[in-house]
Kinemage of the C-alpha trace (Angstrom):
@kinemage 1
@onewidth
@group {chain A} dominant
@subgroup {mainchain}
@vectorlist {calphas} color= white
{ca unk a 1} P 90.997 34.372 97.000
{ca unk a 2} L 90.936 38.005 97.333
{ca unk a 3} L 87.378 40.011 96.243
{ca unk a 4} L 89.224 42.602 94.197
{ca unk a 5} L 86.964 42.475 91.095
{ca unk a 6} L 83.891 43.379 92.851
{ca unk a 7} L 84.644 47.158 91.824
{ca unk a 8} L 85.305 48.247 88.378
{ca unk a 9} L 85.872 51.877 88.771
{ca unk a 10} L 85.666 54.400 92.421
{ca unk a 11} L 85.070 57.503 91.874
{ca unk a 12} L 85.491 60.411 94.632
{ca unk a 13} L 82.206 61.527 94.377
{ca unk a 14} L 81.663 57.881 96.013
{ca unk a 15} L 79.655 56.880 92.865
{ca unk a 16} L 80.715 53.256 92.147
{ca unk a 17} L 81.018 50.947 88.983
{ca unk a 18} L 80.054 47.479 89.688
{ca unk a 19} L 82.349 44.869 88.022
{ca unk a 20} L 79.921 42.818 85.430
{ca unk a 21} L 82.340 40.273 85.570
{ca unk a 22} L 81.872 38.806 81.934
{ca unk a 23} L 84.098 36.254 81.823
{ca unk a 24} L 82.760 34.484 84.895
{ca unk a 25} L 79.159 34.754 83.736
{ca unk a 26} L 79.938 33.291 80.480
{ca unk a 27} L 82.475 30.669 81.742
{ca unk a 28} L 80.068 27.222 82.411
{ca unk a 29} L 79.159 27.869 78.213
{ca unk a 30} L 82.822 28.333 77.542
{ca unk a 31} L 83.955 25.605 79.043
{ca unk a 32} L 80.919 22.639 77.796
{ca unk a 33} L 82.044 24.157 74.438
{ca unk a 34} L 85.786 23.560 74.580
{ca unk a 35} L 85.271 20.375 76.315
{ca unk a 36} L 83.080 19.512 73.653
{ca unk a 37} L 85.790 20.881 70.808
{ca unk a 38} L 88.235 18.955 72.851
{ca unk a 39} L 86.218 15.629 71.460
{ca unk a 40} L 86.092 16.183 68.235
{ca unk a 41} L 88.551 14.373 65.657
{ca unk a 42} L 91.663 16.544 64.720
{ca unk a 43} L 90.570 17.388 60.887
{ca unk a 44} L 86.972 16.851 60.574
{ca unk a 45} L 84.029 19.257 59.977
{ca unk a 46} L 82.755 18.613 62.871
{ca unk a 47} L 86.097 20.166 65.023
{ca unk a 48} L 86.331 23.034 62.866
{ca unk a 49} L 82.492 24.046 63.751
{ca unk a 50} L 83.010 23.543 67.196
{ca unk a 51} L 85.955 25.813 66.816
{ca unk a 52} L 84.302 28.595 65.643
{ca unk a 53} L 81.426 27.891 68.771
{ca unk a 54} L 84.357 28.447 70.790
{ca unk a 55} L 85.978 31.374 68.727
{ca unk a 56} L 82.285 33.123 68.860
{ca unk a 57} L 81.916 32.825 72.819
{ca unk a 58} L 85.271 34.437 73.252
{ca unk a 59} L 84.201 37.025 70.934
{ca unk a 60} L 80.662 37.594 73.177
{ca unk a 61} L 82.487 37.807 76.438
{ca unk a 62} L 85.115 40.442 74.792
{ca unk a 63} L 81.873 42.240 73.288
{ca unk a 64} L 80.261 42.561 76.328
{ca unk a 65} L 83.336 43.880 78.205
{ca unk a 66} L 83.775 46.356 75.828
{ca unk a 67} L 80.449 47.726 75.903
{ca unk a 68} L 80.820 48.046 80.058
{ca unk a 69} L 84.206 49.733 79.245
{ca unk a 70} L 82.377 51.669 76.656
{ca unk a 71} L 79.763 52.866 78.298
{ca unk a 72} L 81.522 53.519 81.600
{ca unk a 73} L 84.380 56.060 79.833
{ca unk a 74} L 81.598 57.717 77.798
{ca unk a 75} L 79.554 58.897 81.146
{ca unk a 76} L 83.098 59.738 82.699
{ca unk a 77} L 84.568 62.037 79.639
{ca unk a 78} L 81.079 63.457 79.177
{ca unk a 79} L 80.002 64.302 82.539
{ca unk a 80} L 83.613 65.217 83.746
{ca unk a 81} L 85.881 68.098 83.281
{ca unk a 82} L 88.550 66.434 84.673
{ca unk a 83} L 89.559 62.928 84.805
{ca unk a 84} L 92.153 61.704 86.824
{ca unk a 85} L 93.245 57.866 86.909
{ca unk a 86} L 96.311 56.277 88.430
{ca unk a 87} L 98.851 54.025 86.390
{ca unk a 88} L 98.602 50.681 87.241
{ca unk a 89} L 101.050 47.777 87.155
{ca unk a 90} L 98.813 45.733 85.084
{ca unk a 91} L 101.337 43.578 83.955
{ca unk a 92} L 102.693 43.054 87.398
{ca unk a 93} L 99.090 42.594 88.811
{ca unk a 94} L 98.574 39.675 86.410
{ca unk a 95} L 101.633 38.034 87.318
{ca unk a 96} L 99.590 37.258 90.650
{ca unk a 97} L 97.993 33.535 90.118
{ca unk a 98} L 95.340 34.629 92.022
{ca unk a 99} L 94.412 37.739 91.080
{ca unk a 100} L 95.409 37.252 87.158
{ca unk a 101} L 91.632 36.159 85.512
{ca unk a 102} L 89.972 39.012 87.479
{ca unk a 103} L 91.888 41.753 86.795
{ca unk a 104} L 91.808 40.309 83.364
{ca unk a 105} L 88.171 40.286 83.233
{ca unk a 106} L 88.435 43.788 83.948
{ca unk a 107} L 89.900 45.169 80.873
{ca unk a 108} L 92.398 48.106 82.324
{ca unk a 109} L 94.322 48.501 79.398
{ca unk a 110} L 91.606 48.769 77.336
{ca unk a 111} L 89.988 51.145 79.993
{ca unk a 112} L 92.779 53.426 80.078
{ca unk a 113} L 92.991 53.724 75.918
{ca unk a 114} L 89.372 54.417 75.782
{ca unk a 115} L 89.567 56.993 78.350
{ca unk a 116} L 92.383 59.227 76.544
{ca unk a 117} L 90.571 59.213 73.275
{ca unk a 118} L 87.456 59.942 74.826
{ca unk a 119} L 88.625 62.931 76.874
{ca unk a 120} L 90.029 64.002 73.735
{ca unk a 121} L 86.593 63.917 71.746
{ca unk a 122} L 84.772 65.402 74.725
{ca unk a 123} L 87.075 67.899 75.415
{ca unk a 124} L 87.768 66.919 79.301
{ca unk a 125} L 90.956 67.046 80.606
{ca unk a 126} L 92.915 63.919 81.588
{ca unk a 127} L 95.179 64.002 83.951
{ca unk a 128} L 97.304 60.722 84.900
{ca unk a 129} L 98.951 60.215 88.452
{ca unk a 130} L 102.080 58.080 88.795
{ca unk a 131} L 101.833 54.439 90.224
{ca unk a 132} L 103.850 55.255 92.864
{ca unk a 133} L 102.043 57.562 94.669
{ca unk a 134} L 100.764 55.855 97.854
{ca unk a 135} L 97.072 57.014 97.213
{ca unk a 136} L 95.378 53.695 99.150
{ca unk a 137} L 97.914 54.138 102.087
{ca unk a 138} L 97.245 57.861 102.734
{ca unk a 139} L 94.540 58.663 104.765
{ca unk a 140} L 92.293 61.095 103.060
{ca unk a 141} L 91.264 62.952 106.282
{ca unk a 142} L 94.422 63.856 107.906
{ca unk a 143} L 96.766 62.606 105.652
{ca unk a 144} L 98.668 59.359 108.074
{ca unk a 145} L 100.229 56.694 105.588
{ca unk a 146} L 99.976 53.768 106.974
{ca unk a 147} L 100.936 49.866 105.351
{ca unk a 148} L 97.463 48.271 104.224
{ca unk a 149} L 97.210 45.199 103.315
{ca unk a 150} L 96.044 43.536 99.947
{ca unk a 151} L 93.047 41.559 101.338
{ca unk a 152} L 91.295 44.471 103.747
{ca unk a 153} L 88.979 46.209 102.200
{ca unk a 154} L 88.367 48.987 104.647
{ca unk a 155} L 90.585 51.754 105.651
{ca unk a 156} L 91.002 52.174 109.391
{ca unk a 157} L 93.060 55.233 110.297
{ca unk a 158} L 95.038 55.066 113.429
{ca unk a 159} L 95.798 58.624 113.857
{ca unk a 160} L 92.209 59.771 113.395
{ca unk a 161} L 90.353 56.693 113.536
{ca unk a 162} L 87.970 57.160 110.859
{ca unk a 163} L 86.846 53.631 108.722
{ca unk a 164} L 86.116 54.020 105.152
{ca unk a 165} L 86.286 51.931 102.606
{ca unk a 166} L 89.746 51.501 101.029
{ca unk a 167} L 88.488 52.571 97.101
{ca unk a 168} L 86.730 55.518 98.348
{ca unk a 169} L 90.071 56.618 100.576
{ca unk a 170} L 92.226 56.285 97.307
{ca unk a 171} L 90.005 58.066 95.107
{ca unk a 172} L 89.332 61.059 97.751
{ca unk a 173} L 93.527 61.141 97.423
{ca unk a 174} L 94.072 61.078 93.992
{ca unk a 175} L 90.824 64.181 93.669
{ca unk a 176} L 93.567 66.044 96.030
{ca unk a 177} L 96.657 65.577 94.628
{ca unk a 178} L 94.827 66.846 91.166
């Protein structure tokens, strides 16, 4: 399985927003309390309170990704003049079995709407790249696109040779093409 949710957010400064990864903290509870709704009787009391367990643990984990979200897009509108993200295929990202619960724990769409409203409030300026520009296949030194693929995490140049790691090299990019 790829590590692709170990990062939340990269920014060019090379400041870096761990992923809390919610959902996988909170999944051992989720799951003793929908195999434990799973053996209740359809109908009774007893399966409609172990329904709302369930109901409130999915609420929790959603809470607690929205505070991360929250409090990650607050620092970024506040302390930032200029914020530029890049369009992501979220919907064709999740269409990957493997990659699908991470980048669902992550909350991009949700990221993304905070982050216009909040640049809004604050007063910083958004600006939004396209998802076609080749930002983690550019080198951000002298410029050499090269293929890279999904599960290397570095960035090794072959024109220039310098290593750097592959979130870093596509933020550096999209801070130049703003």
């Amino acid at each position: 399985m790829y590590d692709l949710e170990s990062y939340l957010a990269t920014l060019s400064t090379g400041v870096v927003f761990e992923n809390p990864k919610h959902y996988y903290q909170e999944a051992a509870k989720l799951k003793r309390l929908q195999k434990q709704l799973s053996r209740k009787k359809k109908g009774s009391n007893r399966r409609f309170k172990a329904r709302m367990k369930v109901a409130r643990q999915h609420n929790r984990i959603a809470n607690l990704r929205n505070n991360t979200l929250h409090h990650i897009t607050t620092y970024l509108s506040k302390n930032h003049a200029k914020v530029v993200i890049e369009d992501l295929n979220v919907a064709g990202m999740m269409a990957n079995h493997k990659l699908a619960k991470a980048i669902a724990d992550c909350g991009f769409h949700e990221f993304r709407r905070q982050i216009e409203y909040k640049c809004r409030k604050f007063g910083s300026e958004l600006m939004v790249i396209s998802r076609w520009y080749p930002s983690s296949k550019t080198c951000s030194t002298c410029g050499n696109i090269q293929d890279m693929p999904l599960e290397k995490r570095t960035y090794d140049c072959c024109s220039c040779g310098i290593s750097i790691d592959c979130d870093l090299n596509a933020s550096l990019n999209i801070s130049r093409l703003a």
